[in-house]
C-alpha positions as CSV (number, residue, x, y, z in Angstrom):
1,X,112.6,174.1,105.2
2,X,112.5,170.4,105.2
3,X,111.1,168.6,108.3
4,X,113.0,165.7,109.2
5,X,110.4,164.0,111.5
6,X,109.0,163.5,107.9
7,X,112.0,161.3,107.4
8,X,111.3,158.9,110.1
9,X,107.6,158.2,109.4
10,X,106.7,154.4,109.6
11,X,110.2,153.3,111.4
12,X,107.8,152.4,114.3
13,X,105.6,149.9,112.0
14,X,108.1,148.7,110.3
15,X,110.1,147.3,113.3
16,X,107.0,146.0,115.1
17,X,106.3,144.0,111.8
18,X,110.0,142.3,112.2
19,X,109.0,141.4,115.7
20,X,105.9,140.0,114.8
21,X,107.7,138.0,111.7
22,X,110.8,137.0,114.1
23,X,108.4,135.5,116.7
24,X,106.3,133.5,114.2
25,X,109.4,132.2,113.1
26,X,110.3,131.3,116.8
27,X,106.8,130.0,117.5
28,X,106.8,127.5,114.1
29,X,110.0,126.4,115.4
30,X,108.8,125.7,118.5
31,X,105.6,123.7,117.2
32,X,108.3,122.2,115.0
33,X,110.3,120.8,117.6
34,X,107.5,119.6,119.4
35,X,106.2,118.0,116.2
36,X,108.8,115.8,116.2
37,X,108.8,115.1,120.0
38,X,105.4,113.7,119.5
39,X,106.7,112.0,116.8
40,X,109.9,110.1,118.5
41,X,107.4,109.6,121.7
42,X,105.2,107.9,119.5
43,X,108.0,105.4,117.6
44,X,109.2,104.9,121.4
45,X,105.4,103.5,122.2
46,X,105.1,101.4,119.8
47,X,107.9,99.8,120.1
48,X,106.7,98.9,123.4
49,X,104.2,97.8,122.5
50,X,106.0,95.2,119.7
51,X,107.8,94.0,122.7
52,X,105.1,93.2,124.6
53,X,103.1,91.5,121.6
54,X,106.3,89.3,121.1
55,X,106.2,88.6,124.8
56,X,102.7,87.4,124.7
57,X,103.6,85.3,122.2
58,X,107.0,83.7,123.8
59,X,104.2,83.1,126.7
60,X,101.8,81.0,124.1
61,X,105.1,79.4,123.4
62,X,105.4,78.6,127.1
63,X,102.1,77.3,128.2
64,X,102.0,74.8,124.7
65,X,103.8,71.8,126.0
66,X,104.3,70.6,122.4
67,X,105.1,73.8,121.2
68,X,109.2,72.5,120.3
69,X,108.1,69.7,118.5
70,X,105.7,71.9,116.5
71,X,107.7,75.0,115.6
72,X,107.0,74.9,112.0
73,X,103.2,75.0,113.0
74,X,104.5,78.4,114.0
75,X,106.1,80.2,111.0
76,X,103.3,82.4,108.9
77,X,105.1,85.3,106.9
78,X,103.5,88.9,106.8
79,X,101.0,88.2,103.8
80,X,100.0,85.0,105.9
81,X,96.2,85.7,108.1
82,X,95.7,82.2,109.4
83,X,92.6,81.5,111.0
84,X,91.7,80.7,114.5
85,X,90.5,77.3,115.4
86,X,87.5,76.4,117.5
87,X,89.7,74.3,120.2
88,X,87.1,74.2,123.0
89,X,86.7,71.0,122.4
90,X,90.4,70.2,122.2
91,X,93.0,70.7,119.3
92,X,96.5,68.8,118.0
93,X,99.5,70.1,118.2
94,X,99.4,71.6,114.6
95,X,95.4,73.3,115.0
96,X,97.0,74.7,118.6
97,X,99.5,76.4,117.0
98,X,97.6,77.8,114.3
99,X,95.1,79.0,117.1
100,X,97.5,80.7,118.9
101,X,99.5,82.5,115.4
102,X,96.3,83.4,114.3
103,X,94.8,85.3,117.4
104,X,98.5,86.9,118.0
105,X,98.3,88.4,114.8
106,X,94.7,89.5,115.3
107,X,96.2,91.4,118.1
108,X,99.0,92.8,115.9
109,X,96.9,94.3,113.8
110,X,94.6,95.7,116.3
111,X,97.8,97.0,118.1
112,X,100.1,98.9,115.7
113,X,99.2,101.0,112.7
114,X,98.9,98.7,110.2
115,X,100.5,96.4,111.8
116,X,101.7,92.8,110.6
117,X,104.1,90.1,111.8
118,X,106.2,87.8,110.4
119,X,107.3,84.0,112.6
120,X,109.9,82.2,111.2
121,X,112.5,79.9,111.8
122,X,115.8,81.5,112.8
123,X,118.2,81.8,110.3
124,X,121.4,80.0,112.2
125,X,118.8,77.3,112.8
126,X,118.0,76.6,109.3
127,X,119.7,73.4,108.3
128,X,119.6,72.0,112.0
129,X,117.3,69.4,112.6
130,X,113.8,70.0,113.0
131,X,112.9,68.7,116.6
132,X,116.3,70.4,117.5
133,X,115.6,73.6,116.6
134,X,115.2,75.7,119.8
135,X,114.1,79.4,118.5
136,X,111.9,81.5,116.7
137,X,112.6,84.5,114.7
138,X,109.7,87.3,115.0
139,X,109.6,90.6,113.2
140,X,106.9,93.3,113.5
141,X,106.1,96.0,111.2
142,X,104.2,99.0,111.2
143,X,103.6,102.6,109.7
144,X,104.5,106.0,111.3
145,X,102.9,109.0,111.1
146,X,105.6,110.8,109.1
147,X,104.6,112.3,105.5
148,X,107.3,110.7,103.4
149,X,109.3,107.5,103.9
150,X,112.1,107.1,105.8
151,X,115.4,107.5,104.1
152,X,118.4,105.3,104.4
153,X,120.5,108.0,107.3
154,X,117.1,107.6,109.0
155,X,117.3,103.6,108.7
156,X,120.8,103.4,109.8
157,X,119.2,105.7,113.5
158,X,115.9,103.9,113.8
159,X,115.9,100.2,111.9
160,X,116.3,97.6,115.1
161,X,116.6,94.7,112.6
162,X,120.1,95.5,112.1
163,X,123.1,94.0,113.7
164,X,126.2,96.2,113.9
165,X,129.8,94.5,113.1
166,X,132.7,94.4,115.4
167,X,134.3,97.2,112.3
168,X,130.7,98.9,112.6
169,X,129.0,98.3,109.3
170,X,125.4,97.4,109.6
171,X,123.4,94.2,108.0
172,X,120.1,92.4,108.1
173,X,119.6,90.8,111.0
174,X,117.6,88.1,110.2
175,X,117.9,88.1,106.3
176,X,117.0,89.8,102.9
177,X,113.3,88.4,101.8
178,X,111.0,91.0,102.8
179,X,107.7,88.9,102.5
180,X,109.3,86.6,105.4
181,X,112.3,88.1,108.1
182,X,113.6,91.2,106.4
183,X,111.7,95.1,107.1
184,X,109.1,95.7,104.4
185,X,109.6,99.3,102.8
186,X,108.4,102.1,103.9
187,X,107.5,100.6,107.8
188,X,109.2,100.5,110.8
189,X,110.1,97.3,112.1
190,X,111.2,95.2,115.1
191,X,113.1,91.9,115.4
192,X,113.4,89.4,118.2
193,X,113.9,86.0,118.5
194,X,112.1,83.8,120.6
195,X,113.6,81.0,122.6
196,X,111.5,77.9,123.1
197,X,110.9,76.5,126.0
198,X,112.2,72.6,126.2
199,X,109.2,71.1,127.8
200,X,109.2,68.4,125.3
201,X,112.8,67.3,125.1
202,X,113.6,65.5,121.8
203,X,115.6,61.8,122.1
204,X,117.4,61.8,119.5
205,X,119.0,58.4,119.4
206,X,115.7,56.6,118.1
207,X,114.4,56.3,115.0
208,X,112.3,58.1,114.0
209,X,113.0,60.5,117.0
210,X,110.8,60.6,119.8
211,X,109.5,63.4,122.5
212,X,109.1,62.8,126.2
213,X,106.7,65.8,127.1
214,X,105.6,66.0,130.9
215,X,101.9,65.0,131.2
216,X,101.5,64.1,127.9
């Protein structure tokens, strides 16, 4: 006569190996999600740290009394790796503010992965005169730890060089050229603009205009 505890040989195995298989799924889910926690804490650090750089940089902007009259001085696009100056001995206007870009950007670089900066003139201030102009536009790239580039629904959550229209379509914020104030590919990227401080005030009813700067 047939035994039917014959039958039900190996049930026992073969329901501790789904267990085992439906908690390694659980567990590379888990280390999944907390994958991409690092990941997002990460973006959110560096971006932090962007803003500070930029802040340093609106504080160079600060203590440089002729830093208004001097903005172009300022503008070096992301291929740009100016060099710093010896100023001990005192600089011009122009040297300063290569001094200053080219020790922000050695910062930059020692900051962020990969890291580069572009300073340039902000777009809306373009055609105004130049001892009028009275901002900077500064973007910061850098690389994330992510194994394939971003893809455009990606760009649209995590791009903050993008300005949002009142009907909700987004746009470059600062414009289109990628080798000076738009986000090169394949990096992450922020934009700010600067203002300038208006320590020396422009008088623009001379010819050629002249700058009243306190203690110069």
């Amino acid at each position: 006569m047939f035994n039917k505890k014959n039958r039900q040989h190996g049930v026992t195995l073969l329901e501790s190996l789904i267990a085992i298989v439906l908690t390694a799924l659980g567990v590379i889910g888990m280390i999944g999600i907390q994958l991409r926690t690092l990941a997002d804490t990460q973006n959110t650090v560096r971006r932090e740290q962007a803003i500070r750089l930029i802040e340093d940089l609106g504080e160079r902007l600060k203590i440089s009394p002729n830093a208004l009259r001097n903005l172009n001085s300022y503008a070096s696009n992301f291929a740009d790796m100016p060099t710093a100056n010896n100023c001990s001995a005192g600089c011009d206007a122009a040297a300063q503010a290569t001094n200053d870009v080219a020790i922000w950007k050695q910062l930059v670089r020692s900051a962020l992965p990969l890291g580069q900066a572009s300073i340039f003139i902000a777009p809306g201030e373009s055609n105004v005169q130049a001892g009028s102009r009275r901002q900077l536009g500064v973007m910061l790239a850098w690389r994330e730890n992510e194994h394939s580039g971003l893809s455009s629904s990606d760009k649209l959550q995590t791009d903050a060089t993008q300005v949002r229209d009142a009907n909700g379509t987004l746009s470059a914020g600062a414009g289109t050229d990628q080798a000076n104030n738009a986000c090169p590919d394949g990096y992450t990227c922020h934009l700010q603009y600067v203002p300038v401080s208006a320590r020396c005030a422009p008088y623009t009813f001379t010819s050629p205009v002249r700058y009243f700067c306190p203690g110069a």
